[in-house]
Structures are given as C-alpha cells and as structure tokens.
C-alpha positions as CSV (number, residue, x, y, z in Angstrom):
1,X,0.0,0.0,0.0
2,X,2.5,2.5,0.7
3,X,4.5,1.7,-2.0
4,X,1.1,2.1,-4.1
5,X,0.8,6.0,-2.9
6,X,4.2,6.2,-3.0
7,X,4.0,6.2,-6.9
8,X,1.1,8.0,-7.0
9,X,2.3,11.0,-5.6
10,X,5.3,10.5,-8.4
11,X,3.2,10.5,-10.5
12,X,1.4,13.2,-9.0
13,X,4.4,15.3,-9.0
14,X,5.4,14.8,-12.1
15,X,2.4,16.2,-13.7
16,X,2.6,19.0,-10.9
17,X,6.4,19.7,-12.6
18,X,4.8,19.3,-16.2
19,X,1.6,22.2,-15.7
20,X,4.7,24.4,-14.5
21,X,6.2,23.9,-16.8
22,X,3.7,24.5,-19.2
23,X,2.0,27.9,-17.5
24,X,5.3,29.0,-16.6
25,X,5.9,32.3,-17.8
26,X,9.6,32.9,-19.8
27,X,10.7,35.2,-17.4
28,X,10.8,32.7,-14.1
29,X,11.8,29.5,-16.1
30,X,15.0,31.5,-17.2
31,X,15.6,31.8,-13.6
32,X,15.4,28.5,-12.6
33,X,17.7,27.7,-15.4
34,X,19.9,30.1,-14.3
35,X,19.8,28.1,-10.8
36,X,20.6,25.4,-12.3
37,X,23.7,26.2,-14.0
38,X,24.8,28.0,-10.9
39,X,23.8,25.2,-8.6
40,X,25.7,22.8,-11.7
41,X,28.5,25.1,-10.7
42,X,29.0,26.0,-7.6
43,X,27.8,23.2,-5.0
44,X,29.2,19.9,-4.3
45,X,26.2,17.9,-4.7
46,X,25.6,20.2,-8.0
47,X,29.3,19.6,-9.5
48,X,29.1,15.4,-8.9
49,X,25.6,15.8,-11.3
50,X,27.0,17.6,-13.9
51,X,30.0,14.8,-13.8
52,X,27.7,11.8,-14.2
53,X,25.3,14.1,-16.7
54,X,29.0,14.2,-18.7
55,X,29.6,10.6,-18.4
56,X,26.1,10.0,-19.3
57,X,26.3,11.8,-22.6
58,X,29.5,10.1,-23.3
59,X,27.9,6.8,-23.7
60,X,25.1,7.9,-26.3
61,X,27.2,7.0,-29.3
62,X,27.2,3.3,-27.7
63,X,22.9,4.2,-27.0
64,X,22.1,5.5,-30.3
65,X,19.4,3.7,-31.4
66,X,17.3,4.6,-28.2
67,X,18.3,8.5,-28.1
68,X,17.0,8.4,-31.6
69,X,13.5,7.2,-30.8
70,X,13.5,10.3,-27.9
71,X,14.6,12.7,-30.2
72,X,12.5,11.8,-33.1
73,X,9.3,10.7,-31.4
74,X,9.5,14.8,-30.0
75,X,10.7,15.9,-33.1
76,X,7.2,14.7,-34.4
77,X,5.0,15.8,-31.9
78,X,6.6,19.3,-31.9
79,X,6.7,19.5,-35.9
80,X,2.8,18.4,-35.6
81,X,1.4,21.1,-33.0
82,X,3.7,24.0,-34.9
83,X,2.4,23.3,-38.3
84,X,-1.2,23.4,-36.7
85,X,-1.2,26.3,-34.3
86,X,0.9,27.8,-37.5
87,X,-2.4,27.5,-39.5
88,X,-4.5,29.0,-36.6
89,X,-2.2,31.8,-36.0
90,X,-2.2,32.8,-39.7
91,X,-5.6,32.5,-40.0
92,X,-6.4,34.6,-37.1
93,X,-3.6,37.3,-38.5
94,X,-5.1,37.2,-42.1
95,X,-8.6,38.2,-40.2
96,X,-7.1,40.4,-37.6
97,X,-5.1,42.4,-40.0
98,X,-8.2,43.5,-41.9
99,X,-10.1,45.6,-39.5
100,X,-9.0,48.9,-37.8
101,X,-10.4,50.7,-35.3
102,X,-11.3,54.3,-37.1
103,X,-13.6,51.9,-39.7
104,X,-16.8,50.6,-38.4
105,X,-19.1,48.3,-40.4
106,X,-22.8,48.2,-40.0
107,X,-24.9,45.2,-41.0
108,X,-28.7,44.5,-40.0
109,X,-29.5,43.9,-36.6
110,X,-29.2,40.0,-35.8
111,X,-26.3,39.9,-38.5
112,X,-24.1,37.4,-37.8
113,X,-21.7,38.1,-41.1
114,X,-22.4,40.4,-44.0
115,X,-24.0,37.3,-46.8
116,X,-26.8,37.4,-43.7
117,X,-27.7,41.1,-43.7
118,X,-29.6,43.2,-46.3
119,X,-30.0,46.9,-45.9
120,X,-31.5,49.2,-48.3
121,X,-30.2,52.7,-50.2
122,X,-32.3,54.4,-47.4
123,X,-30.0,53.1,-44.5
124,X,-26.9,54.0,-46.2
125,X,-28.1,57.5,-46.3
126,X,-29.5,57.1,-42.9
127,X,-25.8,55.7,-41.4
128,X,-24.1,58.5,-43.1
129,X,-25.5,61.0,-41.3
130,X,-23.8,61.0,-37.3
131,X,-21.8,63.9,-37.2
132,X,-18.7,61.3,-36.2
133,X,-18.6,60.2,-39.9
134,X,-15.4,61.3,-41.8
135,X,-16.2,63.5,-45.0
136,X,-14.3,64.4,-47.4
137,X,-13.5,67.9,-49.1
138,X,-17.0,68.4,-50.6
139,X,-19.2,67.2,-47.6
140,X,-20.1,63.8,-48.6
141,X,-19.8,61.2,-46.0
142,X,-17.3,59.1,-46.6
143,X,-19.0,55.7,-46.0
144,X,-19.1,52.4,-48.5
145,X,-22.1,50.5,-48.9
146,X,-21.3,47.2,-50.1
147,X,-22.8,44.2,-51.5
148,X,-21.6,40.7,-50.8
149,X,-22.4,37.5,-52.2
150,X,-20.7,33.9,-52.8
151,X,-20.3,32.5,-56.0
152,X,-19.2,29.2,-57.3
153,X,-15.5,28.8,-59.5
154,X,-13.0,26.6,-60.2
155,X,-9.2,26.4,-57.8
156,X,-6.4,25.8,-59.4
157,X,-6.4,22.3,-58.5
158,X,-9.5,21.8,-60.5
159,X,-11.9,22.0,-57.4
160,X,-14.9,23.8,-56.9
161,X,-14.9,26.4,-53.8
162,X,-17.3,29.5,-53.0
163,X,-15.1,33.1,-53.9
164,X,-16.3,36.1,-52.2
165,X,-17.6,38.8,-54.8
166,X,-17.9,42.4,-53.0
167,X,-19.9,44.8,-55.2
168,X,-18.6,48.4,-53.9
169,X,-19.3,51.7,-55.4
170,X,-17.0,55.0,-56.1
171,X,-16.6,55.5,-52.5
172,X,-14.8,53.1,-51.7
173,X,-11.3,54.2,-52.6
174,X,-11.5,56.7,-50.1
175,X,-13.1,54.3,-47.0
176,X,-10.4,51.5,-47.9
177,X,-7.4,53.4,-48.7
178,X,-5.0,50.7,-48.6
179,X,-6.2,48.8,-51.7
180,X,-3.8,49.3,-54.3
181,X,-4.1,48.0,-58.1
182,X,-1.1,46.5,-58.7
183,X,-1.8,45.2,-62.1
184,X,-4.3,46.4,-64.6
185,X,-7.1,48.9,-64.4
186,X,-10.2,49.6,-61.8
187,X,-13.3,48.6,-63.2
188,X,-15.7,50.6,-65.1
189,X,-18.5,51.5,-63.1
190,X,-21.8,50.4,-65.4
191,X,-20.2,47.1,-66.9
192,X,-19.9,43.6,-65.9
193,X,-15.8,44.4,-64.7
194,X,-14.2,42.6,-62.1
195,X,-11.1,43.2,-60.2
196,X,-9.6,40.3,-58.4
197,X,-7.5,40.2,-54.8
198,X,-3.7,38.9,-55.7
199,X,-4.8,35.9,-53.2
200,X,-7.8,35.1,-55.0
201,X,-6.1,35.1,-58.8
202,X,-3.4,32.7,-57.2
203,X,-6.1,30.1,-55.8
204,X,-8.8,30.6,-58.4
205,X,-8.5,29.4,-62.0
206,X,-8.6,32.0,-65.0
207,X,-8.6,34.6,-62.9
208,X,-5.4,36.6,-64.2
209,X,-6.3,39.9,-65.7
210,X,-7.9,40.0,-69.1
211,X,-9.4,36.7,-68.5
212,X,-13.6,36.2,-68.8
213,X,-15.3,34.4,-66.2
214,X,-19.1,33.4,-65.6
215,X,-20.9,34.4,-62.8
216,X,-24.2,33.3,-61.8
217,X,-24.8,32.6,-65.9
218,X,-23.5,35.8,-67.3
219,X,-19.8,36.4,-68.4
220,X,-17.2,39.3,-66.2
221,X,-13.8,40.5,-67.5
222,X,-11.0,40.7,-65.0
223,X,-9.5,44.2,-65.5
224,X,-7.5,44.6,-62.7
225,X,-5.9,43.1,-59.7
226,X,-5.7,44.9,-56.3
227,X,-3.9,44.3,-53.1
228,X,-4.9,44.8,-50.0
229,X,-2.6,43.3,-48.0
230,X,-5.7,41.3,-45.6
231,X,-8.3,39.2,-46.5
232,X,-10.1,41.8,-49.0
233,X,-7.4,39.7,-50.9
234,X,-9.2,36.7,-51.5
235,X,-12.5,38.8,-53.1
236,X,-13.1,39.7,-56.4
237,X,-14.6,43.1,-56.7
238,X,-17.1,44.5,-59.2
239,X,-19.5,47.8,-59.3
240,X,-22.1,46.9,-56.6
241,X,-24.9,48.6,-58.9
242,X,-23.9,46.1,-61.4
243,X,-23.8,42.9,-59.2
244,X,-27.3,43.7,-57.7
245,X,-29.3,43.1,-60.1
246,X,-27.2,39.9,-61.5
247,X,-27.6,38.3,-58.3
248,X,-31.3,39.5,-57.6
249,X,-30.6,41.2,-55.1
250,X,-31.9,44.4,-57.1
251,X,-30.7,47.6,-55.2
252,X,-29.8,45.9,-51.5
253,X,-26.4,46.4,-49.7
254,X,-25.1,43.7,-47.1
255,X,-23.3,46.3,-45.0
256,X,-22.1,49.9,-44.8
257,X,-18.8,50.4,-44.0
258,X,-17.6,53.5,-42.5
259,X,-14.8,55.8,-41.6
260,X,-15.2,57.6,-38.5
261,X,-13.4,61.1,-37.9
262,X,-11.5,59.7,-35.1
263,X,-11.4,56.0,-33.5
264,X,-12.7,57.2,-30.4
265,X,-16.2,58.3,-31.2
266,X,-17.4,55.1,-32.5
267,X,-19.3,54.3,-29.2
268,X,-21.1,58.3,-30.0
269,X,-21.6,57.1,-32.9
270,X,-22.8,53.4,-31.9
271,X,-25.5,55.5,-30.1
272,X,-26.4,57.8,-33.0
273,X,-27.5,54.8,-35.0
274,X,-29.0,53.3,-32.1
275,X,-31.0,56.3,-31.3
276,X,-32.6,57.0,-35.1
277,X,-36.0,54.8,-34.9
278,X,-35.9,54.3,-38.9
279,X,-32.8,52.2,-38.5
280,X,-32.3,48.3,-37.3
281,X,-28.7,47.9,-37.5
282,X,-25.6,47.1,-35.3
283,X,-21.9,48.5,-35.8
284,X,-18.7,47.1,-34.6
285,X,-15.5,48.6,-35.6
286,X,-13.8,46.5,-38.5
287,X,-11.4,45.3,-35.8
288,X,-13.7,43.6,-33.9
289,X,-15.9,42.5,-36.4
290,X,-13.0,40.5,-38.2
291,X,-11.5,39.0,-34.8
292,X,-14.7,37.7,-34.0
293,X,-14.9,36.4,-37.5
294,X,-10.9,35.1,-37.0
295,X,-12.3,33.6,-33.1
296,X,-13.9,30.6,-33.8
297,X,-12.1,29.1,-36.2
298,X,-8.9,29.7,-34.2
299,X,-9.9,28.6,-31.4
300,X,-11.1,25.3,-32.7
301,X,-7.6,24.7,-34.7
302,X,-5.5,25.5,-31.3
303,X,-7.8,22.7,-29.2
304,X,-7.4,20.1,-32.2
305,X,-3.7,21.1,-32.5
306,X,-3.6,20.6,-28.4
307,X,-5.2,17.4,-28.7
308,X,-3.4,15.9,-31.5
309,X,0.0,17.1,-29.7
310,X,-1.6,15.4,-26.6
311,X,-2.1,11.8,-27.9
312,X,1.4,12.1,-29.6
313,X,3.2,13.8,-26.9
314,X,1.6,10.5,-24.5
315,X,3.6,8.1,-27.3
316,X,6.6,10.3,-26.9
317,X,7.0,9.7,-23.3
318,X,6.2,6.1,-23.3
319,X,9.6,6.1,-26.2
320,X,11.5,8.1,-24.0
321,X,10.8,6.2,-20.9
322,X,11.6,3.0,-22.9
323,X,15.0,4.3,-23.7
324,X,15.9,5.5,-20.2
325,X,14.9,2.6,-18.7
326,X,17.4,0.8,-21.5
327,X,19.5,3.5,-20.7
328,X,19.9,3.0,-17.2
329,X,19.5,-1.1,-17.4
330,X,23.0,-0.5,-19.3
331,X,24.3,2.0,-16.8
332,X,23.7,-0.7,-14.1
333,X,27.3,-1.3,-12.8
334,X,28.7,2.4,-14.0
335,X,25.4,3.6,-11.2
336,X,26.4,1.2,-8.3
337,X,29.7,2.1,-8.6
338,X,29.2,5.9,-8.3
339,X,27.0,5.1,-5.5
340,X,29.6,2.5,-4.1
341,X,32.2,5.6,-3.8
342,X,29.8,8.3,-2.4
343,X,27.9,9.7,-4.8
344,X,23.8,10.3,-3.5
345,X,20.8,9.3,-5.4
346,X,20.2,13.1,-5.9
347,X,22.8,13.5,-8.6
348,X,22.1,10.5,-10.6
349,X,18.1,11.7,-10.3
350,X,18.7,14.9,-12.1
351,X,21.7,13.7,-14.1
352,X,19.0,10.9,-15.9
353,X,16.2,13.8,-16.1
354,X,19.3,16.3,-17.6
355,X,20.0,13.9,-19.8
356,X,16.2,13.2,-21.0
357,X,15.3,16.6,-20.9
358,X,18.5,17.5,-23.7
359,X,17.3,14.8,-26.0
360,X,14.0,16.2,-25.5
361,X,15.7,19.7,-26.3
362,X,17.4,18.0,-29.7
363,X,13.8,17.0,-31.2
364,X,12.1,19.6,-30.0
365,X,14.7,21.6,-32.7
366,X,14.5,19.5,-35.1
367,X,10.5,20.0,-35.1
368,X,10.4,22.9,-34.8
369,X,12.7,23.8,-37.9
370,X,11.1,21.5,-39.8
371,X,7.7,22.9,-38.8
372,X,9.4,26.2,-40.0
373,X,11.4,25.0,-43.1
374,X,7.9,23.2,-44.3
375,X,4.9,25.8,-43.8
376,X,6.4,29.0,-42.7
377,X,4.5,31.1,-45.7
378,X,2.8,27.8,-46.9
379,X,-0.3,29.2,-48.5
380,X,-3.7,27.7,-47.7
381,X,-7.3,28.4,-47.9
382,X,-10.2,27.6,-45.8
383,X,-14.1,28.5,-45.5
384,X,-14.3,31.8,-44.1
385,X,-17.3,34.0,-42.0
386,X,-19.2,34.7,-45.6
387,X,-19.4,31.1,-47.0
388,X,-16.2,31.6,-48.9
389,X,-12.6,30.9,-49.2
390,X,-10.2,32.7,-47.2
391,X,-6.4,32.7,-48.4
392,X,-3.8,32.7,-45.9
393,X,-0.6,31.9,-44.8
394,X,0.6,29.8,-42.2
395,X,2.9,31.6,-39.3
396,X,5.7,30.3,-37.8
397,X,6.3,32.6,-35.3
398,X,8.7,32.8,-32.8
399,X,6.4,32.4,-30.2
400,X,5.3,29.3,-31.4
401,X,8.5,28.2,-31.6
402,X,9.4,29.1,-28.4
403,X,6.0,27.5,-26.7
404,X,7.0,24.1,-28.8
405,X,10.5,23.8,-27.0
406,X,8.8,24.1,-23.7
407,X,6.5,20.9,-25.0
408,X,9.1,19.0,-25.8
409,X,11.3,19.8,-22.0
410,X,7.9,18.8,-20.4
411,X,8.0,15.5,-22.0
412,X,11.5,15.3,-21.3
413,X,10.5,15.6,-17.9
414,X,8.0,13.0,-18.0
415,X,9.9,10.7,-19.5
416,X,12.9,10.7,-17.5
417,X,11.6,10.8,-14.1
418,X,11.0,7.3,-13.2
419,X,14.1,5.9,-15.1
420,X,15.7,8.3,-12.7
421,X,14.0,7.5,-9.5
422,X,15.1,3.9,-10.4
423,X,18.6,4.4,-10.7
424,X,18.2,6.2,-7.7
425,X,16.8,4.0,-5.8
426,X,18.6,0.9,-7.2
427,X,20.7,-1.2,-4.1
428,X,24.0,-0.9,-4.8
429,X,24.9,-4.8,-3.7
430,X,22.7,-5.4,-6.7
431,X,24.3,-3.3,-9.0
432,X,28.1,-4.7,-8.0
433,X,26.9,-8.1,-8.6
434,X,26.9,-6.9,-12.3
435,X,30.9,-6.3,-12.3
C-alpha cells in the first residue's frame, strides 16, 4: 500500500512539474535555469551531477538507437502542433489584419456576417449621417455601402470552392485606402468588370487579368488586380450597382462600411444609429468584427492542434521512458559504482532527467525547424465567415516556436523521471553483482 501511494504522488508530481512547466511564464523559467547552472557550478552535490550528466552523454554513441526514438518521437509531436497552431495563428492574422479601429461596419440587426444582412439605399443614407462620420472635401460622408455575395469557381487544382464577390461603389477608394491596383485597371463602373485580390487570382483558375469568367450565368472581364494586404485579398470586386441586379438582389447592400473622424467616437456614434428609430442595424468597428470572425475558427484549430499534440506527446513519453529505462538497465554497474564511492541518489536523479530533458531539447529543434522550413509562408485556404474561401498563410512565429521547446522539455521531464527514480533508488549490492 504504501509503496502504491508512494507512486502516486510520483506521478502526482510529475504532472505537478509538467503544468509548470507548461503555464510557466519565460521570465521565471530562465531563472530556474539560471539556478541550475549555478547550482551545476557552484555546489558539491551540484558539481558530482553535472560529472555523471557528462559521463552520461559520453555513452550515447554506444545508445544511439534509443536516443534516436527520444529525439524523433519529439521531433514529431513538436513539428505536428507548430504546423497546426501555424495555421490557426495565420488565419487569425489574415482576419485580424483586416479591421481597424477608425472603420466601423454596419450590418442589419441580428447579423451574424455580412451574406446574412440586407440593408437598403435608405439606411446607407440614414448611417451617413452621425456627425462622427469622416467627410471628405465636398461634404459627402465618406462611408461604402457594399454588397456581398458567394459565387461558385474553379481552384487551381480543379476543385470547386465559394469566392467572395464584394460589389462596392465609387466611394470606396477613399473608405479602404489601402487597396492598391497592382496590375491592370479599376473597373468601369456600369459594366460587368471585375477586379480580383492577388490571393484570389493565385487560388482561383482563369482569374489573371484580361481573362472572362461566368458568374451566376453571365460572363465578367477581370481588369484589374488589387492588393490589400488582408483578407479583401481573397474577393473579387465588381461595381455593386452592377452585381445587384445579377444576383437579384436588385438595389440591396449587405453592410455599410464607415470611416469615422476619429477612433474614439465610435461608441457616440454606436448610439447615434441606435437612437434613429428608422434604423435596425448594429456596428462594430472593423477590428472587432473581423476578430470575432478570426475567433472561432482559431480557437477550434488551437484545441485540435492541443489534442493531437496530446495523444502524440503520450507516445513520446512512453519512447523516452523505454529508452531510459534501456539506458539505465545498461548504466547498471557504472550507477552502483558511483553510488559505491559516495555519490547520492540526488545527482544520478537529475543527471537521468538532464540527460532526457536535452534529447528532448534536440527534437524539439528538429521540429520545430522542420515545422518552420515546411509551412512558414505555406499558402492555404479555408471556409471563411461569408461562406467563402479565405487565403492565408501559415505563421511560424517565434512564439510558437518558443511554446514548442517548452512541449518537448515537459516530456522530457515526463519521461525521465521514473528511469531516474530507479537508478536512484537501485541497491547498490545489486548493481556490483553486475561487475
């Protein structure tokens, strides 16, 4: 029985060590580091671990086969979680990068994104009103009323996937002033003229400029090609008085987008709208609007990304205790000796976990560059908030670099601990038997 709750609370420590580990911030786990090496250093009992951690790593040309399954089984589980939390992260930064918080976009009350909300030429008038709205030299508000709908083409790879058309109007060089045309023309207002994001023409087939495309039945001419630098980059763009009545949606806007004289009047201006009876609408500045869009998605890819990394991280550990167990099995005689002379179970503890915990170090690495060599930039698309594709790119950042190393020390740690409690613990009459 004792010897039962004796490994339990191991066990209970060592997932005690692990959450540390884990929630840790960067700032104390550098000082226990620092610690270390001192302790390493300076003490007795510090100076007889870092001799045994040397002789230890001596022997791991003889071991190689076993420090290989540590280093790649975290190699994998680290490559794995970076690539996906690289996908979330540049997602969430495609989305985030988007909004700003002098623009505020106004959809129909209940609106959860823009494909969902239909207001009317009066409200546009109506929203451009507040005196908060920017205006430009003549007077006129400088607000966007735009039109969005989702429209079937062909990918690159030959697959169908919904594109994102915006219909937009004059005005909206002035509310979105960072969409540039880098190649072509803007389209003409009056005619059935497209211009395409420079994400969208690399994902979408025949989309370069001069091409002819059909859209719900009726043939568009690319003119131009725009960048925006966010996700306006995956949309093609057309005149919203022309797209209207292609799509039957006759005269009908999805959302106004506005540009406020300052960022901090948008809650005056919040209430302005709310306080006009004829109007049923909500705002949220563009920033907010796109991170809640960015949310959900990202949250779900971190959880898989967790979980995935979970079940491999568990297979990790079980290799790495494998190994150290081997490790130590071999060590047998070398142990008891050390032991035999004066050496405390202490040092051989840490020098087993030291030892487990720089393999662990090695793979996490090698992930983690390989997460970075591989999909750093990778471009990828996915369904976004208006039923369309969303082009982004995956970010390895270092952040997520950084959080993968701490992964693979914690299943260093997991994974060296008992191996290391045995050696510890082993009787050294057993051990000299071996010589």
């Amino acid at each position: 029985m004792r010897k039962t709750l004796g490994r339990l609370a191991t066990v209970l420590a060592a997932l005690a060590c692990a959450a540390l580990g884990v929630m840790l911030p960067w700032a104390a786990l550098g000082a226990l580091v620092l610690l270390l090496a001192v302790w390493l250093t300076v003490s007795r009992t510090g100076r007889q671990t870092a001799s045994i951690t040397r002789a230890g790593l001596s022997t791991l040309p003889q071991r190689l086969g076993g420090a290989s399954v540590v280093v790649v089984g975290i190699a994998g589980v680290v490559g794995v979680l970076v690539s996906l939390l690289a996908m979330g992260r540049g997602f969430e930064s495609t989305l985030q990068g988007t909004g700003s918080n002098d623009t505020v976009i106004v959809l129909r009350s209940g609106s959860v994104t823009e494909v969902n909300s239909v207001l009317t030429p009066n409200d546009a008038a109506l929203i451009g009103e507040p005196p908060q709205v920017s205006r430009d030299a003549q007077g006129r508000p400088l607000i966007s009323p735009e039109l969005v709908v989702a429209a079937s083409l062909k990918k690159s790879n030959g697959l169908d996937a919904n594109v994102a058309v915006r219909g937009v109007g004059a005005e909206v060089w002035a509310v979105h002033p960072r969409v540039k045309i880098i190649a072509g023309r803007r389209f003409t207002p009056g005619l059935r003229e497209l211009i395409v994001g420079k994400d969208a023409a690399r994902e979408f087939a025949a989309t370069g400029v001069g091409s002819s495309i059909e859209l719900n039945g009726q043939p568009w001419k690319v003119v131009g090609e725009f960048d925006s630098g966010d996700a306006h980059d995956s949309e093609l763009w057309g005149d919203v008085d022309v797209l209207g009545p292609a799509f039957h949606r006759g005269s009908s806007f999805s959302s106004v987008t506005v540009r406020l004289v300052e960022p901090g009047q948008f809650d005056a201006f919040k209430a302005a709208l709310a306080g006009n009876p004829s109007l049923k609408v909500e705002a949220h500045t563009t920033r907010a609007y796109y991170d809640r869009q960015a949310g959900g998605l990202t949250k779900l890819i971190r959880i898989l990304g967790t979980i995935v990394a979970s079940i491999m991280a568990i297979g990790a550990v079980a290799g790495a205790l494998n190994s150290m167990y081997a490790a130590v099995s071999a060590r047998t005689r070398e142990i008891a000796t050390l032991r035999a002379i004066g050496f405390r179970g202490g040092p051989v503890v840490v020098s087993v976990m030291l030892e487990t915990m720089l393999l662990a170090l090695a793979g996490g690495a090698l992930g983690a560059a390989l997460a970075w060599a591989l999909f750093d930039n990778y471009t990828a698309s996915t369904l976004g908030g208006n039923f369309s594709e969303v082009v982004f790119q995956f970010r390895v950042t270092p952040g997520l670099l950084a959080s993968s190393l701490r992964w693979a020390l914690v299943i260093g740690l997991l994974g060296g601990l008992f191996p290391a409690l045995r050696a510890a613990r082993m009787p050294v009459t057993d051990g000299l038997r071996e010589l």
